[in-house]
Structure formats: structure tokens, C-alpha cells
KOLGU-579291 format. One record per residue (C-alpha): residue in three letters; x, y, z. Coordinates in Angstrom, 3 decimals, always signed. Layout:
BEGIN
@nudo: ala&xx: X&yy: Y&zz: Z
...
***
This chain:
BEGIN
@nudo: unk&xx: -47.581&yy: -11.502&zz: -8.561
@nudo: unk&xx: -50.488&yy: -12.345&zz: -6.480
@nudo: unk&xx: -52.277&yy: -10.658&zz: -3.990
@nudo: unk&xx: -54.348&yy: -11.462&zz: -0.480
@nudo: unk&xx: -57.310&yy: -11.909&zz: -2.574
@nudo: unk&xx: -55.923&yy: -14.644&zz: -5.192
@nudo: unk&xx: -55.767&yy: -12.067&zz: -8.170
@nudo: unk&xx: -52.701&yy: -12.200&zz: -10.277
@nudo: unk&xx: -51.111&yy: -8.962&zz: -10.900
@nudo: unk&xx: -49.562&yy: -8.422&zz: -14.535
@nudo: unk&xx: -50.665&yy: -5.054&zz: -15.057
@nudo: unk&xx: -49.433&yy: -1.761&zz: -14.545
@nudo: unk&xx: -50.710&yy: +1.331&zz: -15.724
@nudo: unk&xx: -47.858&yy: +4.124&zz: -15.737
@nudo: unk&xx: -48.367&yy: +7.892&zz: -15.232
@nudo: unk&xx: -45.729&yy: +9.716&zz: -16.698
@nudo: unk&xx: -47.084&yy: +13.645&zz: -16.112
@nudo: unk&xx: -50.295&yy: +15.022&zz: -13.668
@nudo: unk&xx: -50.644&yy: +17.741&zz: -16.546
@nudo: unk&xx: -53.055&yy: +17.741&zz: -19.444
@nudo: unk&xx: -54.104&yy: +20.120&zz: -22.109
@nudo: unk&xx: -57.830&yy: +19.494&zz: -21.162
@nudo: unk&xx: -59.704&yy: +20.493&zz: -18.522
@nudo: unk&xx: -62.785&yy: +17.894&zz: -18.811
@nudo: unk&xx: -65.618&yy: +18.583&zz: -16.418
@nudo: unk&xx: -65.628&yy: +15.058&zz: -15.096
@nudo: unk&xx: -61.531&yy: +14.797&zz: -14.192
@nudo: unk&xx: -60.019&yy: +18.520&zz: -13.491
@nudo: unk&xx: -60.914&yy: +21.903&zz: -12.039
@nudo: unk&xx: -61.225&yy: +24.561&zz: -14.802
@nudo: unk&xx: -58.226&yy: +26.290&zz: -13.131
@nudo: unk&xx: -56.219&yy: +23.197&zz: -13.383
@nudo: unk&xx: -53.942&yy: +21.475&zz: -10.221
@nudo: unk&xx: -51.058&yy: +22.386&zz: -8.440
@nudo: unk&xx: -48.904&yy: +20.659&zz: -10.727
@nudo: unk&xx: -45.997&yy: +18.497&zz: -9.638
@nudo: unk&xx: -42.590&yy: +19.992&zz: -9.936
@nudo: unk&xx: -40.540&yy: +18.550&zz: -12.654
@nudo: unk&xx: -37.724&yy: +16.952&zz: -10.189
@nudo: unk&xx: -40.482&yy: +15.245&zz: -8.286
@nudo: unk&xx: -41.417&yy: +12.949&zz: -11.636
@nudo: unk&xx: -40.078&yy: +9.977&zz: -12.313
@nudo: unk&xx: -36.989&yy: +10.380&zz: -15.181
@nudo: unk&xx: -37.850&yy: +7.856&zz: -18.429
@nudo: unk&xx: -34.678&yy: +5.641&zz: -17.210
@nudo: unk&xx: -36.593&yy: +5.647&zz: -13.837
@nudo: unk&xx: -39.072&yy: +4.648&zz: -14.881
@nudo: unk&xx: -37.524&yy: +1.731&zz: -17.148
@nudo: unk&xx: -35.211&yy: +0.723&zz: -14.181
@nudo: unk&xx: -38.609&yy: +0.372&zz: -12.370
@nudo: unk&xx: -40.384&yy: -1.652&zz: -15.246
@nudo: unk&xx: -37.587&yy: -3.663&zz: -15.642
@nudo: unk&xx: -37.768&yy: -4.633&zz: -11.900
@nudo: unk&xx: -41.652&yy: -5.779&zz: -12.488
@nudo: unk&xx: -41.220&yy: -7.475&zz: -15.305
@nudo: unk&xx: -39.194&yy: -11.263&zz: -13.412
@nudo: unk&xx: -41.600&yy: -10.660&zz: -10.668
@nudo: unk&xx: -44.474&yy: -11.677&zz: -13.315
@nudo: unk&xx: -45.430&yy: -7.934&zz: -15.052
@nudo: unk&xx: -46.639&yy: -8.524&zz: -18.764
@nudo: unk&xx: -48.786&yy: -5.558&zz: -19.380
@nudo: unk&xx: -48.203&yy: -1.745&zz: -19.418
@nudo: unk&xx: -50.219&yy: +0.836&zz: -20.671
@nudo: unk&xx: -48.523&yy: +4.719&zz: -20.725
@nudo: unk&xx: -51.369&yy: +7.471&zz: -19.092
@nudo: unk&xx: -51.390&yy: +11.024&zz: -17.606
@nudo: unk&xx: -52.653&yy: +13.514&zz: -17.136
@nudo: unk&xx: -52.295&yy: +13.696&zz: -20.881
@nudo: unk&xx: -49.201&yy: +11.578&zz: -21.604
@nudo: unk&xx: -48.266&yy: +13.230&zz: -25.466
@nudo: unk&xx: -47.591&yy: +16.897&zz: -23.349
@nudo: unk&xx: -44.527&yy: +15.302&zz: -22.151
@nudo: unk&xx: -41.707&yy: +15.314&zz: -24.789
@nudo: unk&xx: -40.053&yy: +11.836&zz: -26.128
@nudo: unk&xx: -43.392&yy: +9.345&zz: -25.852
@nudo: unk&xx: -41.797&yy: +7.494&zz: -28.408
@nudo: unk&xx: -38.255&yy: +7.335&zz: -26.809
@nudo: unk&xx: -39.757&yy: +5.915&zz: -23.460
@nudo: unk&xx: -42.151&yy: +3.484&zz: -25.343
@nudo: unk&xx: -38.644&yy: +1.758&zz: -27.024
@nudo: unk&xx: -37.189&yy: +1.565&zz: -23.764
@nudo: unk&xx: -40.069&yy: -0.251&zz: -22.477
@nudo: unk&xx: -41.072&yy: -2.065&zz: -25.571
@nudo: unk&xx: -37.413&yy: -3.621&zz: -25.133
@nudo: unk&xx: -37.682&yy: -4.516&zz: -21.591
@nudo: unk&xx: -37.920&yy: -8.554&zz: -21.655
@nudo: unk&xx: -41.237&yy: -10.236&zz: -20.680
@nudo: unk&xx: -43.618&yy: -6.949&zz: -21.623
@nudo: unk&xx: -45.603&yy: -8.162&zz: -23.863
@nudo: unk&xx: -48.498&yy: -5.653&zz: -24.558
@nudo: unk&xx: -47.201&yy: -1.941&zz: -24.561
@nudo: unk&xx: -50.394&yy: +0.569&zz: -25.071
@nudo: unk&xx: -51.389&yy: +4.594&zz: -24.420
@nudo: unk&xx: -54.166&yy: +6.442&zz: -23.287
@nudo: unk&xx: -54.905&yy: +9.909&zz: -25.003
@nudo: unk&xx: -57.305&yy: +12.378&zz: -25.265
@nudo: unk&xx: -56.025&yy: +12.529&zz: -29.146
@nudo: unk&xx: -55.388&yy: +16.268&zz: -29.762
@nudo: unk&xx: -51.821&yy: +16.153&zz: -29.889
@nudo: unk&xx: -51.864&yy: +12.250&zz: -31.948
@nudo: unk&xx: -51.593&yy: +13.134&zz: -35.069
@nudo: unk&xx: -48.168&yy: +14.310&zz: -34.824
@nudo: unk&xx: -46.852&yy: +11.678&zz: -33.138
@nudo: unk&xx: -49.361&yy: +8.348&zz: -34.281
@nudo: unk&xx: -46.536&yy: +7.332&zz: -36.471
@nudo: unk&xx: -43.449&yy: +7.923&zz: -34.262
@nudo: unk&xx: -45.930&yy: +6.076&zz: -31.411
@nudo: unk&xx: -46.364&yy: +2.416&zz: -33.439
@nudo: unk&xx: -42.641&yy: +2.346&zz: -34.677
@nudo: unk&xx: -41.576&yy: +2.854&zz: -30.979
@nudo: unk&xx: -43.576&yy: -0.015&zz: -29.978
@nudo: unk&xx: -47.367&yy: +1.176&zz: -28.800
@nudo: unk&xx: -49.517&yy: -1.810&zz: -29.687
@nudo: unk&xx: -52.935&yy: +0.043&zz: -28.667
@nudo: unk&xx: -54.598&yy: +2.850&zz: -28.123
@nudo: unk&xx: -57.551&yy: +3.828&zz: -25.614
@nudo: unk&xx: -58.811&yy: +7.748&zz: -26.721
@nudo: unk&xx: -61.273&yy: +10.079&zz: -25.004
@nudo: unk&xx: -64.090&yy: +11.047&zz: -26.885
@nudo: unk&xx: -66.954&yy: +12.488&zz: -24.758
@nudo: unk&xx: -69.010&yy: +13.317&zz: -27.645
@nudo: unk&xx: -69.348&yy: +13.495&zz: -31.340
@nudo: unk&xx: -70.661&yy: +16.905&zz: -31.766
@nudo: unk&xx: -67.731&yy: +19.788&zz: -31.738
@nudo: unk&xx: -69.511&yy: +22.330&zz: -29.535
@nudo: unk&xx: -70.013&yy: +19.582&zz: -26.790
@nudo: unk&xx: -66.219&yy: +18.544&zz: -26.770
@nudo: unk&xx: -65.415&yy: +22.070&zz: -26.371
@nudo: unk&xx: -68.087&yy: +22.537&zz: -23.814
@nudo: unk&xx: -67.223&yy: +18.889&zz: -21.467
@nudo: unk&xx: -63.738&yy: +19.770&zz: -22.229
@nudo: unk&xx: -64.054&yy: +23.087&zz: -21.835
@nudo: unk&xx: -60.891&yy: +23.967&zz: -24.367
@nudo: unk&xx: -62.213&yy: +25.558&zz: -27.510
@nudo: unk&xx: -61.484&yy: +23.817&zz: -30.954
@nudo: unk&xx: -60.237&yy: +20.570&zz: -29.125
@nudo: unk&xx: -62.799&yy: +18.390&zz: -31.465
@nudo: unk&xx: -60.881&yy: +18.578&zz: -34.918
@nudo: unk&xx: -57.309&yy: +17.814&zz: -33.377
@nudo: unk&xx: -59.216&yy: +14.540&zz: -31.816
@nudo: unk&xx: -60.201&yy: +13.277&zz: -34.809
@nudo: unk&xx: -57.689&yy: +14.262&zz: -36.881
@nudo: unk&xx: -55.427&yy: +12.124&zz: -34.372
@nudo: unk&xx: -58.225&yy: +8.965&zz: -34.403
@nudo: unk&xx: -57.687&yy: +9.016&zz: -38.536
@nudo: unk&xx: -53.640&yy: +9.583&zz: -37.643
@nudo: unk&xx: -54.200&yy: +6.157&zz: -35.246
@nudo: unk&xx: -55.828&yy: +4.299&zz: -38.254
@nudo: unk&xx: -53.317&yy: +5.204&zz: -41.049
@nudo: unk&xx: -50.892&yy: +4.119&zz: -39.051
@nudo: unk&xx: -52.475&yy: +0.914&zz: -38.212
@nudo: unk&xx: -53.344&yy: +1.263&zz: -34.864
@nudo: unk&xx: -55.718&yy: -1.968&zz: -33.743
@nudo: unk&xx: -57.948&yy: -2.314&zz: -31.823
@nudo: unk&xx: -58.970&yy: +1.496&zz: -30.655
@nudo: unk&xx: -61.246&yy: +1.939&zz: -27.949
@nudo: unk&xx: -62.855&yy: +4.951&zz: -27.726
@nudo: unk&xx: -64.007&yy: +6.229&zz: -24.202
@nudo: unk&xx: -67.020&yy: +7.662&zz: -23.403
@nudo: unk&xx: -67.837&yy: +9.018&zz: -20.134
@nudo: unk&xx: -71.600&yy: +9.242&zz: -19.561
@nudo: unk&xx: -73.045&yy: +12.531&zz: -18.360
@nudo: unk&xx: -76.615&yy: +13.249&zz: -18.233
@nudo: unk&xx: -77.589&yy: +16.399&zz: -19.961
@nudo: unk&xx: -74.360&yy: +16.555&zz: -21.728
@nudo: unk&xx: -74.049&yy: +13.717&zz: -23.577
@nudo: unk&xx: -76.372&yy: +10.777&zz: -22.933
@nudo: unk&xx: -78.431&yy: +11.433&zz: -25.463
@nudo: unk&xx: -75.702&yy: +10.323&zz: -28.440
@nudo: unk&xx: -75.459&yy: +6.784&zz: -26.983
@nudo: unk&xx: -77.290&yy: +5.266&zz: -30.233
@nudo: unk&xx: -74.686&yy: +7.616&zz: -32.337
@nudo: unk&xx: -72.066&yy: +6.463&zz: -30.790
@nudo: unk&xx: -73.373&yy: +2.754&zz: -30.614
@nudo: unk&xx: -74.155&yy: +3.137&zz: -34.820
@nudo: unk&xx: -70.504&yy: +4.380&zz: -34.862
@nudo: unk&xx: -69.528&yy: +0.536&zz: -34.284
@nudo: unk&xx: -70.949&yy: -0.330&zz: -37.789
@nudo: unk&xx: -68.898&yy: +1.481&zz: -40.105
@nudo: unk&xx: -65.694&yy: +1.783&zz: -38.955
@nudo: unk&xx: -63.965&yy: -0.608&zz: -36.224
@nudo: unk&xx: -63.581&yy: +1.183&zz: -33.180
@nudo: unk&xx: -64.302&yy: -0.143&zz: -29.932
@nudo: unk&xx: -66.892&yy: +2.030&zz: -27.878
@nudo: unk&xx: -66.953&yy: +1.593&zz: -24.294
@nudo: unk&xx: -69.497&yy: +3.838&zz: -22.282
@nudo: unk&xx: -67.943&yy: +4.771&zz: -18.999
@nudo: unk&xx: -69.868&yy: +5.645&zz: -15.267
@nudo: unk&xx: -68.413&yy: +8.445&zz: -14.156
@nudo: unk&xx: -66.536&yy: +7.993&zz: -10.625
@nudo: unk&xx: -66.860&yy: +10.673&zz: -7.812
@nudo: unk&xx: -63.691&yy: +12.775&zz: -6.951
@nudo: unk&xx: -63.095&yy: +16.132&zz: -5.332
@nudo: unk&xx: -63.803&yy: +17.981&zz: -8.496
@nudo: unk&xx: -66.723&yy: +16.460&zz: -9.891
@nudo: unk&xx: -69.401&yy: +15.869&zz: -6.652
@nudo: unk&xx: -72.228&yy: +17.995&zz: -7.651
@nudo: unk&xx: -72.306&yy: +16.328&zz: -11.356
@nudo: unk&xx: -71.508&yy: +12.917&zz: -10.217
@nudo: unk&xx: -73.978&yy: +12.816&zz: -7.815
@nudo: unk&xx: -77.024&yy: +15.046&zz: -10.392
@nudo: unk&xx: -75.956&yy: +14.037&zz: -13.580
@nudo: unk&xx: -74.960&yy: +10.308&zz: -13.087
@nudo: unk&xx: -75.739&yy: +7.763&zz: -16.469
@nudo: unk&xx: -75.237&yy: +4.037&zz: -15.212
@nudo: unk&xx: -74.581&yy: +1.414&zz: -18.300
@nudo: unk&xx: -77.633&yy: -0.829&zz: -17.792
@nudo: unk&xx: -79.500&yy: +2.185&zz: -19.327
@nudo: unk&xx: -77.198&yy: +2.809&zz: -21.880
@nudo: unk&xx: -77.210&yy: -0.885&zz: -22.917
@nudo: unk&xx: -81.377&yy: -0.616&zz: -22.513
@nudo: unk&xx: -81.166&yy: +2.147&zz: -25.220
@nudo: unk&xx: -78.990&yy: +0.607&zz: -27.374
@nudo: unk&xx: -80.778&yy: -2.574&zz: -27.668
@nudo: unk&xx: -83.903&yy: -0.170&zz: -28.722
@nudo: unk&xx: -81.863&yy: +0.069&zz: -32.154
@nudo: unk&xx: -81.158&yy: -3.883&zz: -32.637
@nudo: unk&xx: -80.119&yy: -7.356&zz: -30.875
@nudo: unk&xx: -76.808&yy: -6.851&zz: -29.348
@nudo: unk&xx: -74.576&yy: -10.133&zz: -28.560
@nudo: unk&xx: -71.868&yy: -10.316&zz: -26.010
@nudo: unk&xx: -68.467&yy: -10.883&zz: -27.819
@nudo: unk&xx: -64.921&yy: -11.581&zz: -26.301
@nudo: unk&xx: -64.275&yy: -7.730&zz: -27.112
@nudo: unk&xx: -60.908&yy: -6.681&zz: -28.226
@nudo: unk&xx: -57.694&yy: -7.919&zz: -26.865
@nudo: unk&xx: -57.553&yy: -5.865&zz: -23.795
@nudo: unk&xx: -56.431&yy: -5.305&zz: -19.897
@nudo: unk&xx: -59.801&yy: -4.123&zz: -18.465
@nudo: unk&xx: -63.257&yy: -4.535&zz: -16.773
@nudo: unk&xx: -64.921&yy: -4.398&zz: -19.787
@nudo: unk&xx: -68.115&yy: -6.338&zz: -20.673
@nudo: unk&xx: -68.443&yy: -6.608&zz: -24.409
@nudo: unk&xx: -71.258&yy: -6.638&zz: -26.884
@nudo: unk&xx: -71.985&yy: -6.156&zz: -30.482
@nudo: unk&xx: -74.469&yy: -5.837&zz: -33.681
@nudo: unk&xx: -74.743&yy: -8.498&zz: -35.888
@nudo: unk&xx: -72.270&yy: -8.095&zz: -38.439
@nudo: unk&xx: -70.055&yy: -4.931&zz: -37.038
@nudo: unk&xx: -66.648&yy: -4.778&zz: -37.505
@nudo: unk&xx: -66.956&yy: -2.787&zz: -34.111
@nudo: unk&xx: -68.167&yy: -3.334&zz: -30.496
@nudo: unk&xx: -69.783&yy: -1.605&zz: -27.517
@nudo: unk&xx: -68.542&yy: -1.996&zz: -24.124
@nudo: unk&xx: -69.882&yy: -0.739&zz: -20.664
@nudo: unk&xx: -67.641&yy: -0.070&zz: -17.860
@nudo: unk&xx: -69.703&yy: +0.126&zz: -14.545
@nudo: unk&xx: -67.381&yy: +0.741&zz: -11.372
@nudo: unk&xx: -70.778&yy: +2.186&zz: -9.721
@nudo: unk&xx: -73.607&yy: -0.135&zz: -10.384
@nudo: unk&xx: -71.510&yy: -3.345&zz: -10.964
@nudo: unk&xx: -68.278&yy: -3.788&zz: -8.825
@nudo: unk&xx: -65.888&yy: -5.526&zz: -10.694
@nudo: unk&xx: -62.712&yy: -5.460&zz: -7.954
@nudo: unk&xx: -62.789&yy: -9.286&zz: -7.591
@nudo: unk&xx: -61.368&yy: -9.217&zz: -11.163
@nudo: unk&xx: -58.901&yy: -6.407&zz: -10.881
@nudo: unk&xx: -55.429&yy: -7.482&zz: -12.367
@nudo: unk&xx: -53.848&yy: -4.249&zz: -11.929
@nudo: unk&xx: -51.501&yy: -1.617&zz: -10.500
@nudo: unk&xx: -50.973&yy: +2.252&zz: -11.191
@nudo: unk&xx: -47.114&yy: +3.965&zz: -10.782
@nudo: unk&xx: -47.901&yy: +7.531&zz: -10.368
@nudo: unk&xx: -46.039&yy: +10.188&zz: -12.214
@nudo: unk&xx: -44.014&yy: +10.890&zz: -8.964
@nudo: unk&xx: -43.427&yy: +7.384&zz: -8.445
@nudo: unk&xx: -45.946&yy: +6.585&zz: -5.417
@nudo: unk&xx: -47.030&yy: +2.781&zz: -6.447
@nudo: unk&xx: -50.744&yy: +2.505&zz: -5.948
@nudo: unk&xx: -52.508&yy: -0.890&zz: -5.394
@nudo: unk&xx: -55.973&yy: +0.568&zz: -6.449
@nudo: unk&xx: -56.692&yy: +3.543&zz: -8.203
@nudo: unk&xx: -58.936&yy: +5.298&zz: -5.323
@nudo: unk&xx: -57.602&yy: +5.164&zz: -1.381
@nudo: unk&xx: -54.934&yy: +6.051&zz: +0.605
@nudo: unk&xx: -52.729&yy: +2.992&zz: +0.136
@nudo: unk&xx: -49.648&yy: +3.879&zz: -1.765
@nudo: unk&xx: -45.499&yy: +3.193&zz: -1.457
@nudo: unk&xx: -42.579&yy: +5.480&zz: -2.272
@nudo: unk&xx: -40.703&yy: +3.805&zz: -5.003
@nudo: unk&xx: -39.021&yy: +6.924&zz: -6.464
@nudo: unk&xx: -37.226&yy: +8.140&zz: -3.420
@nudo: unk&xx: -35.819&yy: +4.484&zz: -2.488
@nudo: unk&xx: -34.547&yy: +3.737&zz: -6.176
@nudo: unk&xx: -33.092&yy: +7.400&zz: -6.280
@nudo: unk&xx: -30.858&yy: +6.023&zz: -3.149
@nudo: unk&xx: -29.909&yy: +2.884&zz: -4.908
@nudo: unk&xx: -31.932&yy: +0.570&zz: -2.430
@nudo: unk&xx: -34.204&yy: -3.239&zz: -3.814
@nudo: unk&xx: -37.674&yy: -1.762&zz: -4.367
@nudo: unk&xx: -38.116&yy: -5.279&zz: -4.947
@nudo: unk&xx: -39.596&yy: -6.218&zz: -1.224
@nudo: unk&xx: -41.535&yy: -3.000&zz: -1.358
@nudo: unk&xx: -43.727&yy: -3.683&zz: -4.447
@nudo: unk&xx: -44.259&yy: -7.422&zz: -2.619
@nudo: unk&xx: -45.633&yy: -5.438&zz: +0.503
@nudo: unk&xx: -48.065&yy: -3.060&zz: -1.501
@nudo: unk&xx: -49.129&yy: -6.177&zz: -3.248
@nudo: unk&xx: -49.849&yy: -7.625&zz: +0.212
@nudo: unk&xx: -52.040&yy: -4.890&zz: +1.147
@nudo: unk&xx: -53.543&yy: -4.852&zz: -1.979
@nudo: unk&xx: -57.823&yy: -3.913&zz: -0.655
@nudo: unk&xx: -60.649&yy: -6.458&zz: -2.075
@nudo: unk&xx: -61.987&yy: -3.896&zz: -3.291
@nudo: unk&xx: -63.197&yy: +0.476&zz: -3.907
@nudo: unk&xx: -65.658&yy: +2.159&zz: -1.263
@nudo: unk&xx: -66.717&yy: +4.569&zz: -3.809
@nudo: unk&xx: -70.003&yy: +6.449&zz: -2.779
@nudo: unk&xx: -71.682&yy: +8.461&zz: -5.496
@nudo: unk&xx: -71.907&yy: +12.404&zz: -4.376
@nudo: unk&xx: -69.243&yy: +11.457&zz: -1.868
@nudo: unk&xx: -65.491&yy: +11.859&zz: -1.333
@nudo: unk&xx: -65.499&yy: +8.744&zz: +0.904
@nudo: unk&xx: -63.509&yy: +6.376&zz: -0.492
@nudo: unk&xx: -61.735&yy: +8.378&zz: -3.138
@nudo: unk&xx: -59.043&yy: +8.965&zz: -1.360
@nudo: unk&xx: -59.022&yy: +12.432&zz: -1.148
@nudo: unk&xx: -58.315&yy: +11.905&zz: -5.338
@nudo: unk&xx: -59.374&yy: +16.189&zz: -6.645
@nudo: unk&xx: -58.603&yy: +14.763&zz: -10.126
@nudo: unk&xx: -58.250&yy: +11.088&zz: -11.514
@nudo: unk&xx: -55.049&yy: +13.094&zz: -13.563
@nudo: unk&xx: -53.197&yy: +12.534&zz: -10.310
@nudo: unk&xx: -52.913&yy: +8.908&zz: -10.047
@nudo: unk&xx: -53.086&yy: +8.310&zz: -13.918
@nudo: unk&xx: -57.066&yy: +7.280&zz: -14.175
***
């Protein structure tokens, strides 16, 4: 699959619920979303049918998200139906952990290759506070130890950088990398309809996150982990860990984008913020090729995001990043 722009498509991130058991100040209103109804989602076998339609046209890659994807029941079931589907290759999750531990184990037998967790800080109080659900901190980690015992590898850990909140445990999280072999990537938080006001005032880019890490030691840049994304990699000198930075403000990294999103109600996205998206669910529901309509939304694939910090514009009209699977 290749687009307009030359880029070869293999990826697809899937959405399988809006819903999640956090409400994080940088992704959701405190009082939540209107939440989709439950014969609006896309069924686990519709979601196969859909994967397995992909997967000749050239899909390799395909990592499970949400909302928070463990509050739906049966991860593991749909994971072995898409583990099974010939030509994907790299099956993965993203989860903001609390619910892991139960389900680590069932996870990796199903098929899950990798994990990507949310960790916004690594002092209790401040998880509760940025995720503003009380006593979320011990079910996280409890869930990252659940991921290693079970021999989860590589795990990235994502950090979104807020000013005031959080930027000042960069060089914790950075000495993190040293003892045990997680992958931290600091993320620049991305304007949507619920987060203006703390986009705009309380914005950390990565350049000085990488300034103050290199205040502790010489970093290198590695390969990083085996991975799908934007990325840029870097590491101490003998780590078993790394440090990434992923900048969709200050550094535009479209031109490398290798990627599509299937939303939990089955609207195929091209790009994670605009308007651009195609009704798959309704179309496979009434037994018609979706075929020649994930070639056109790979046509009109854009170049590229028009986010503006502070600004809606270019978001498409995105309240949470939970809608379109982040």
C-alpha cells in the first residue's frame, strides 16, 4: 500500500473501545465523552474480517489501542484471531497498565509481541493527580512487573510532557533506562478540544528534555527498539534501556508516516488528526468489497498534520485523542 506521497502503508493501529478507566488531563474531559453505543463498534470478527482484508493488500503491522483497550472483555480472544491472520507479523497493545496484571499472561500466549504503557510520572500522587483517578499508580506498576514476568520485550513507556506537572522527573525517568530495560520515550503533547489552555501554557518540547538529559551524561543515538513509530532514539553508555523523544510539534515527522488508524466504530482514518475518514463498518455489515474503499482513503492520504499549538485548527474537531485510538 502506497500513498500520493510515496510512503508505504503497513501499519494499522486498531481502536477497539472510545472508553477508558482514566481520565488524563492531556486526552479526556474529567466528565468523560459521550460514549459510543455498543452496536455502533466494530464486533472482534469485524474487525478480523477487516484485518484479514489488509493484510494481501500489503498490512504487516497492528497494534490494539483505545480508549483503554483491557476495559473491553476477551483482549486475548481478539489478539489470536489476529495473531492467526496470515502476513501480520508484529501484533502489539497500548495500555495505561492498571488493569495488566490480570491479563499480562493471557495477553503474550494470545499472541501480543509488545507493549507501549502510559506512565506520566513516577511519583503516586502525580499519577493520581494527571490522571485524575485516585490509587491508579500501584495497579500501573504492578501491571509493568506483570509485563516483565511474562516476558514482555521491548516495553516502551510513554511519557507525556507537561510543564508544572511533570517535567521536572525527566532525569528520573531518563536514570530509569539504567537499571531495568524499558524504553522511555518523552512525548509533546498535541492540542485537542479538551486540552487547549494546557497545551498552549504548559507545553514541554523534546529538544529541552534531551538538553536536560544530556546534563546527567553523553547520550548516543541507537536504532531503538524494534518498533512502528516516529521515534528518535538515544541512550547512556552501557544501559540496557533507551530514551526516545517524540516531537509532532517542534519536529514534523509526516514525511515518514507508515500508518493508518481503524476507529472503534469502524471509520478508517488516514491520519490521526483531520476530517478525512471512510465508513468501513457500515459497507462490510452489508456484505459489499471494502477493498476499493481502503485504496481511495489511501489516495487521499494528506502530506501531512496542520496542528497549531493552543488551537483546534487542524485537529479535526478531535475533544479526545480516545476517539480515534491516539
Amino acid at each position: 500500500m502506497i500513498d500520493q506521497f510515496g510512503r508505504t502503508v503497513q501499519y494499522l493501529r486498531v481502536s477497539i473501545t472510545d472508553k477508558c478507566n482514566l481520565r488524563c488531563v492531556y486526552c479526556m474531559p474529567m466528565e468523560g465523552l459521550p460514549w459510543l453505543p455498543r452496536e455502533d463498534l466494530l464486533t472482534y470478527e469485524e474487525i478480523e474480517q477487516i484485518i484479514r482484508t489488509l493484510a494481501p493488500m500489503g498490512l504487516q503491522r497492528v497494534r490494539i489501542t483505545g480508549g483503554e483497550p483491557l476495559v473491553r472483555r476477551d483482549v486475548p480472544e481478539l489478539a489470536r484471531m489476529l495473531a492467526a491472520v496470515p502476513g501480520i507479523r508484529d501484533l502489539s497493545l497500548s495500555t495505561n497498565a492498571v488493569l495488566l496484571a490480570d491479563e499480562a499472561d493471557a495477553l503474550r500466549t494470545a499472541g501480543i509481541q509488545r507493549l507501549n504503557v502510559s506512565l506520566d510520572s513516577l511519583r503516586p500522587d502525580r499519577v493520581d493527580a494527571i490522571s485524575r483517578r485516585p490509587g491508579s499508580y500501584p495497579n500501573i506498576m504492578a501491571g509493568l512487573d506483570a509485563a516483565e514476568r511474562v516476558g514482555f520485550a521491548p516495553i516502551k513507556i510513554n511519557v507525556v510532557l507537561i510543564r508544572g506537572q511533570n517535567e521536572d522527573e525527566i532525569e528520573d525517568f531518563a536514570e530509569i533506562t539504567r537499571e531495568r530495560p524499558w524504553h522511555v520515550r518523552f512525548i509533546e503533547m498535541m492540542p485537542t478540544g479538551a486540552n487547549l489552555d494546557l497545551a498552549a501554557k504548559q507545553f514541554v518540547s523534546c529538544t529541552e528534555a534531551l538538553e536536560r538529559v544530556r546534563a546527567i551524561a553523553d547520550l548516543e543515538p541507537v536504532a531503538g527498539p524494534f518498533g512502528n513509530g516516529p521515534a528518535r532514539y538515544y541512550q547512556f553508555r552501557g544501559a540496557p534501556g533507551t530514551i526516545g523523544v517524540i516531537t509532532p510539534m517542534s519536529h514534523n515527522y509526516c514525511d515518514r508516516c507508515n500508518r493508518m488508524r481503524l476507529t472503534a466504530d469502524g471509520q478508517l482514518r488516514p491520519c490521526l488528526f483531520g476530517h478525512i475518514q471512510t465508513n468501513l463498518r457500515d459497507p462490510l455489515r452489508a456484505g459489499r468489497d471494502i477493498r476499493p474503499l481502503i485504496d481511495e482513503t489511501l489516495r487521499i492520504k494528506p502530506e501531512r498534520h496542520y496542528l497549531i499549538q493552543g488551537s483546534t485548527l487542524g485537529s479535526g474537531g478531535l475533544v479526545a485523542l480516545s476517539q480515534t485510538g491516539g
